[in-house]
N, C-alpha and C positions, 0 to 999 in steps of 0.2 A: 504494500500500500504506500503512495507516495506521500512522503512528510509536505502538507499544506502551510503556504503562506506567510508571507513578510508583509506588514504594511506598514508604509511610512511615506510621507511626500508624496502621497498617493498613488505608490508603487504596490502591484501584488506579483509574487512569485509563490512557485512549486519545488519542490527537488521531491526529484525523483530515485535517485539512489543513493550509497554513501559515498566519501572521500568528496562531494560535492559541495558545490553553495547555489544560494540565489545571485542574481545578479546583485551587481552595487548600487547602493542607495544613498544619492546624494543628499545629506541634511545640512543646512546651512546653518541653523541658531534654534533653537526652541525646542518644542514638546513632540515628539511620534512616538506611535501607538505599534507597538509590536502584537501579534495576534499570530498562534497557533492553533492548529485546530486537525480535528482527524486523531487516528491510532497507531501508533507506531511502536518499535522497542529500539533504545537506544539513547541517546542524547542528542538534543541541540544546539548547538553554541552561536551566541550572538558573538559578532566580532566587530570589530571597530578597527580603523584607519584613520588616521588623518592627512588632509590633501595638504599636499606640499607642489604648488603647479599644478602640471598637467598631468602627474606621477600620485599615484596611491602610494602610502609608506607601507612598512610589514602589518599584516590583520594582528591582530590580538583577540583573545578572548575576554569578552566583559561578564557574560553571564551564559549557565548552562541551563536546559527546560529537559524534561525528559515525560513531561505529561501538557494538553493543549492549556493556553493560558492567553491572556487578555492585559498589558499591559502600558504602562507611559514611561516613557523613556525622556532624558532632557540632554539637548545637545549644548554645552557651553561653550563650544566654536563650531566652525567647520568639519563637518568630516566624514565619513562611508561607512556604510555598516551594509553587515551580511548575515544572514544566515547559512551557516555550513555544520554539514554532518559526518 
C-alpha cells in the first residue's frame, strides 16, 4: 500500500515504495500542515533543507511518524522539506 501524502504550500504527494521521498516543498516563512494518512509498516521521516541558491543543502531529519497524523509545522526561514521512507 502506498504511504499517502505531504501537504504544504499547497503541494500533495504519494511515495510509493521505500528508500524514496516526495518531491521538495518549497516553504518560504510560516505555518504548513503536514498530513498522513492511509496504513502502512515502517516509519516516516520528515526532512528539512535549507536553500542556499539555487542548491538544496544535505536533508536532515526533523521528525519521525510511523502511524497517519494531522499536523503544523513552523518555518523560521526558508527552506525544503520532504517526506522520505
Amino acid at each position: 500500500m502506498p504511504y499517502q501524502g505531504i501537504s504544504a504550500a499547497l503541494a500533495t504527494a504519494s511515495i510509493v515504495m521505500s528508500n524514496s521521498g516526495t518531491a521538495t516543498c518549497n516553504v518560504e516563512r510560516g505555518l504548513y500542515t503536514i498530513s498522513l494518512s492511509g496504513t502502512w509498516t515502517g516509519t516516516v521521516h520528515l526532512q528539512r533543507a535549507f536553500v542556499a541558491g539555487p542548491a538544496t543543502q544535505n536533508w536532515n531529519d526533523v521528525k519521525a511518524y510511523s502511524a497517519a497524523t494531522e499536523e503544523n509545522g513552523e518555518a523560521a526561514e526558508a527552506q525544503a522539506i520532504r517526506l522520505y521512507v
